[in-house]
C-alpha positions in Angstrom: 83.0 -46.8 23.0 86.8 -46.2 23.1 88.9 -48.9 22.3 85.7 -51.3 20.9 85.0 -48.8 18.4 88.5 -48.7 16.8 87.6 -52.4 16.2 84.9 -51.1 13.7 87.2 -48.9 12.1 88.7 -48.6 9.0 86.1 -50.2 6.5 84.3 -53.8 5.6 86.0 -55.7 5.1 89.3 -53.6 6.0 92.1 -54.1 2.8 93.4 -57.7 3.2 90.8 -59.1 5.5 89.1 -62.2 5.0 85.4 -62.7 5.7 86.2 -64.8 8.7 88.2 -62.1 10.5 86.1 -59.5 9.2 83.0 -60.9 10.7 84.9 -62.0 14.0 86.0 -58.4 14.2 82.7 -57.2 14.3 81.4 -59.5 16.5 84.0 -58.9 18.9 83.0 -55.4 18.8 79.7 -56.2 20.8 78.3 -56.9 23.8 75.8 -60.1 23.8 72.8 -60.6 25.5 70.5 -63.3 25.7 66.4 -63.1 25.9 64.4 -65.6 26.4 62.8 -67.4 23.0 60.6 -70.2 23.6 62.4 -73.2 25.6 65.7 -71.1 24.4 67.9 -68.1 24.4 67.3 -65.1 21.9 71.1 -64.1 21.0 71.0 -60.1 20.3 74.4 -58.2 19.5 74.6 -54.4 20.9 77.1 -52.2 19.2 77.5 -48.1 20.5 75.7 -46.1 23.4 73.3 -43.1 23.3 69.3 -44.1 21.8 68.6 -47.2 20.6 68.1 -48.4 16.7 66.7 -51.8 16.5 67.8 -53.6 12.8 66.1 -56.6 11.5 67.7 -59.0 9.1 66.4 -60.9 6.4 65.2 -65.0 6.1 67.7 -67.5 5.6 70.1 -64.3 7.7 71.5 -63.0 11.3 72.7 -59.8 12.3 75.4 -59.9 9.5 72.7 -59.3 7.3 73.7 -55.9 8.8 77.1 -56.1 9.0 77.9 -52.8 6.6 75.7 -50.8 8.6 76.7 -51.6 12.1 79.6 -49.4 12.0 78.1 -46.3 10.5 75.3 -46.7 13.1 77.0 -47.4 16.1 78.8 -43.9 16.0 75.4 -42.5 16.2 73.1 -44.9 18.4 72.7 -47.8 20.8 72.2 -50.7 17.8 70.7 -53.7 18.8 70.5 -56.5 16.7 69.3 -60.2 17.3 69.0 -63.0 15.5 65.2 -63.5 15.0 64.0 -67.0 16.5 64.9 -69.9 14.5 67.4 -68.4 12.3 71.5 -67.7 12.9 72.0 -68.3 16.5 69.0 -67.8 18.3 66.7 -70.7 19.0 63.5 -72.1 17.6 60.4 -71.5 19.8 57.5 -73.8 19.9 55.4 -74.7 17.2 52.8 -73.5 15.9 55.0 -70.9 14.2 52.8 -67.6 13.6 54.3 -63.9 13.0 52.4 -62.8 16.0 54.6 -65.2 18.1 57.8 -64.2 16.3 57.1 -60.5 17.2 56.1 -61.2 20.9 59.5 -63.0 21.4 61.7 -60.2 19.8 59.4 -57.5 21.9 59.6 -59.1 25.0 63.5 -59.2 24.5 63.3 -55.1 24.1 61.5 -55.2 27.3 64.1 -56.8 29.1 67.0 -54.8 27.3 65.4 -51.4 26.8 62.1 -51.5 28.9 60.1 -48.5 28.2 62.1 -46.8 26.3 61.4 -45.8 22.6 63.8 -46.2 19.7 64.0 -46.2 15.8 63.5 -49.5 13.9 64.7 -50.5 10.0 64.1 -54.0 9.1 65.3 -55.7 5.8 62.9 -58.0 3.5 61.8 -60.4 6.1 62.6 -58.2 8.9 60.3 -55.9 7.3 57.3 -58.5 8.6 58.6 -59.2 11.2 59.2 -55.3 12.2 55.4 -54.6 11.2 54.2 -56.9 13.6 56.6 -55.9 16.0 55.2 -52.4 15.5 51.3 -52.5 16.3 51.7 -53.1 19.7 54.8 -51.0 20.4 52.3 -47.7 20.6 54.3 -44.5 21.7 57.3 -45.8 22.4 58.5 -46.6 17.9 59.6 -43.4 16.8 60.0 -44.4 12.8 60.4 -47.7 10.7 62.4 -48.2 8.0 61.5 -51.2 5.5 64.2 -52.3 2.9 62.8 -54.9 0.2 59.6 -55.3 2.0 58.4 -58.0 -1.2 55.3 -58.8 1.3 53.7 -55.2 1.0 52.4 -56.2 -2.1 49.9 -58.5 -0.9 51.3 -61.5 -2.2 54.4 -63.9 -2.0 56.1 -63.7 -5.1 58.1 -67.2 -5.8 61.9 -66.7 -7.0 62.6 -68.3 -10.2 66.3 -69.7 -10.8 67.1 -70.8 -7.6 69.6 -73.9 -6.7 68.4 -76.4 -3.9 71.9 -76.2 -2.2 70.7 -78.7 0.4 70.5 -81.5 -2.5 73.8 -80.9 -3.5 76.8 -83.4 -2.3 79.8 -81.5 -1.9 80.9 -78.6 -0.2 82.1 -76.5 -3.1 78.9 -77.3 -5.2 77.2 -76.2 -2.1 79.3 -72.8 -2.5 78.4 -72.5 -5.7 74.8 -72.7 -5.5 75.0 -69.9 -2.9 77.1 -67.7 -5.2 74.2 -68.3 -7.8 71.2 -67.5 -5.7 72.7 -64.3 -4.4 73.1 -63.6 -7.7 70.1 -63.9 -8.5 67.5 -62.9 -5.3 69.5 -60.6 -2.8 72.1 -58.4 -5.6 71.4 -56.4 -8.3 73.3 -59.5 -10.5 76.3 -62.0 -10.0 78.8 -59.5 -10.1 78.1 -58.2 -7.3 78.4 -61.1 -5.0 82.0 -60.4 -3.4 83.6 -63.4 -1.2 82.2 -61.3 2.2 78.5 -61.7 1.0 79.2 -65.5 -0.3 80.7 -66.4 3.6 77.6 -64.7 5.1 75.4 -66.7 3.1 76.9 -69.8 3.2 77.1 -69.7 7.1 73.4 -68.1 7.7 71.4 -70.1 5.8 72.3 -73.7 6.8 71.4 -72.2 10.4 67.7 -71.5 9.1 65.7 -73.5 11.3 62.2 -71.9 10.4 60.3 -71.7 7.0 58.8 -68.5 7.4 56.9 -68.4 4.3 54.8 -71.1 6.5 54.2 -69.0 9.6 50.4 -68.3 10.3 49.4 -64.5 9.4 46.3 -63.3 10.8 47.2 -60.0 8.5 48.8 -58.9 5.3 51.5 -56.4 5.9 49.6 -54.1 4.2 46.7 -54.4 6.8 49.6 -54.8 9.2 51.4 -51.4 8.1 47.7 -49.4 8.3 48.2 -50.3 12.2 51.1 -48.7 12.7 51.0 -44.9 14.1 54.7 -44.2 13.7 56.4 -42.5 10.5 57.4 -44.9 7.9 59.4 -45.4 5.0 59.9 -48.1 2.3 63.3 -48.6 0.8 63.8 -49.8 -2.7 67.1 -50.9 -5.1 65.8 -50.5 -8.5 67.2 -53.6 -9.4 65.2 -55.4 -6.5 63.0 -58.1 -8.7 60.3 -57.3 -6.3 59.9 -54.1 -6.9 58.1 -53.8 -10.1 55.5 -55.7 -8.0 55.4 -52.8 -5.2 54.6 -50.5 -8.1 52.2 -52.3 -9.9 50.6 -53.4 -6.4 50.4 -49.8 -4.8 47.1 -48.6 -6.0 45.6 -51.9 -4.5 47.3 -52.4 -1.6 48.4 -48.9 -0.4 46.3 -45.9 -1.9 43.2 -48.0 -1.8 43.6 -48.4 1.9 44.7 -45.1 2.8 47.8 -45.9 4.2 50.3 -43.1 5.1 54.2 -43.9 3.9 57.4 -42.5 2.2 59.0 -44.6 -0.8 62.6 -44.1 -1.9 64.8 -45.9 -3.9 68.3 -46.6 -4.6 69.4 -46.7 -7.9 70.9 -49.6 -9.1 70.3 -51.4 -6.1 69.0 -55.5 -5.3 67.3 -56.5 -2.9 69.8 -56.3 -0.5 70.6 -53.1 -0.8 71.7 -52.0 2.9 74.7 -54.0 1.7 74.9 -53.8 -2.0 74.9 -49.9 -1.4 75.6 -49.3 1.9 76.8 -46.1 2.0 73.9 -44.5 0.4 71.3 -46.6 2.4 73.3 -45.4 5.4 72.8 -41.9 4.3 69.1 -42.2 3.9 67.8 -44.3 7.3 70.3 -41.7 9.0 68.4 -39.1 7.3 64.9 -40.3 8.2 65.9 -41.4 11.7 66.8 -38.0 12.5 63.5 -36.4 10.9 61.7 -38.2 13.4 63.8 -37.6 16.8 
């Protein structure tokens, strides 16, 4: 990578750097291509060289969802990353919205960039879904999927209590606000946690969410989904994640019942977000389980 990889050096944020540069740093780092999304372009960023990892982000995100990560992947593999269709940059495809079309887009964008070619996959929360989906028709060529806060493997959507309606609010810095608070409360393990790098993600990703996912049509649970799904897999926990309790208390139902096949680990302390909360040890662990499976 020579001299683009010194731009992912020395930490994220590096001491003294604001969000804005640190994100524009990382950025700059990668090479853009665009996929066709509908009547649109599907915007992917491609950091390193060697075998490709695909990361998905979360709703309401981008690919700064993985902005930690990037760097400690990139040494090791090709990481491609788009924006999924309808949120951060990328555009909105035609209605009806329906996870099977979500999936088709983002596959037919691998095709283009890496046809035939197999590769390792980790998607986080919603990227989870989407990544399942993904996954069922990507026979022989995923080599293992890793799911971070996958809340929909328990069957059911599980509402968020707390929340602030930023999009009511009048000004800017009540607008800010409202963001520091819902981190707070649905992606880290609590409010202390929410550092200024994590409040400018949010507050530039989720104005850009075009799509209300929790309205796409979905012929299948992910639980049915995941039962599809031939390659290894592995479902990522923080302990702190308020969906978790509901994984546990789910599992008999939705996963021993159906005689699906996964790993479960967890990261202690951890929220929902936890490929950013705790980064290094999430790094660890994917890196760990991507390598099992080469």
């Amino acid at each position: 990578m020579g001299a683009l990889y010194k731009e992912l050096e020395g930490g994220v944020p590096r001491p003294r750097e604001s969000p804005e540069e640190c994100v524009a740093r990382i950025q700059n780092a990668a090479e853009k291509i665009i996929t066709p999304c509908g009547d649109g372009d599907l915007i992917w960023h491609v950091w390193g060289e060697g075998e490709s990892l695909v990361l998905l982000h979360g709703n309401h995100g981008s690919w700064t969802h993985w902005i930690k990560n990037i760097p400690f992947f990139a040494e090791r593999y090709r990481v491609l990353v788009p924006d999924a269709p309808g949120l951060g940059n990328s555009a909105v495809p035609p209605e009806p919205h329906t996870m099977d079309e979500m999936a088709a887009i983002v596959n037919a964008g691998l095709d283009i960039i890496i046809p035939g070619k197999s590769f390792h996959m980790a998607g986080f929360s919603y990227g989870s879904t989407l990544g399942g989906y993904m996954a069922i028709t990507l026979t022989g060529r995923l080599k293992s999927f890793g799911m971070i806060g996958s809340a929909r493997l328990t069957g059911q959507r599980t509402m968020v209590e707390g929340l602030i309606n930023w999009k009511r609010l009048e000004t800017e810095a009540e607008r800010i606000e409202a963001h520091r608070h819902n981190l707070g409360v649905v992606m880290l393990s609590d409010k202390s946690k929410v550092d200024d790098l994590a409040l400018y993600l949010q507050c530039n990703n989720a104005p850009r969410a075009r799509v209300k996912s929790h309205k796409f049509v979905r012929r299948l649970t992910l639980p049915e989904i995941v039962k599809e799904i031939e390659a290894p897999i592995c479902v990522y926990w923080g302990t702190k994640d308020q969906y978790y309790p509901f994984y546990l208390s789910a599992y008999a139902e939705q996963i021993t019942a159906r005689h699906i096949s996964i790993e479960t680990d967890t990261i202690e302390g951890a929220g929902h977000w936890a490929n950013y909360e705790s980064s290094d040890e999430m790094n660890a662990k994917l890196a760990a389980f991507f390598e099992s499976n080469d």
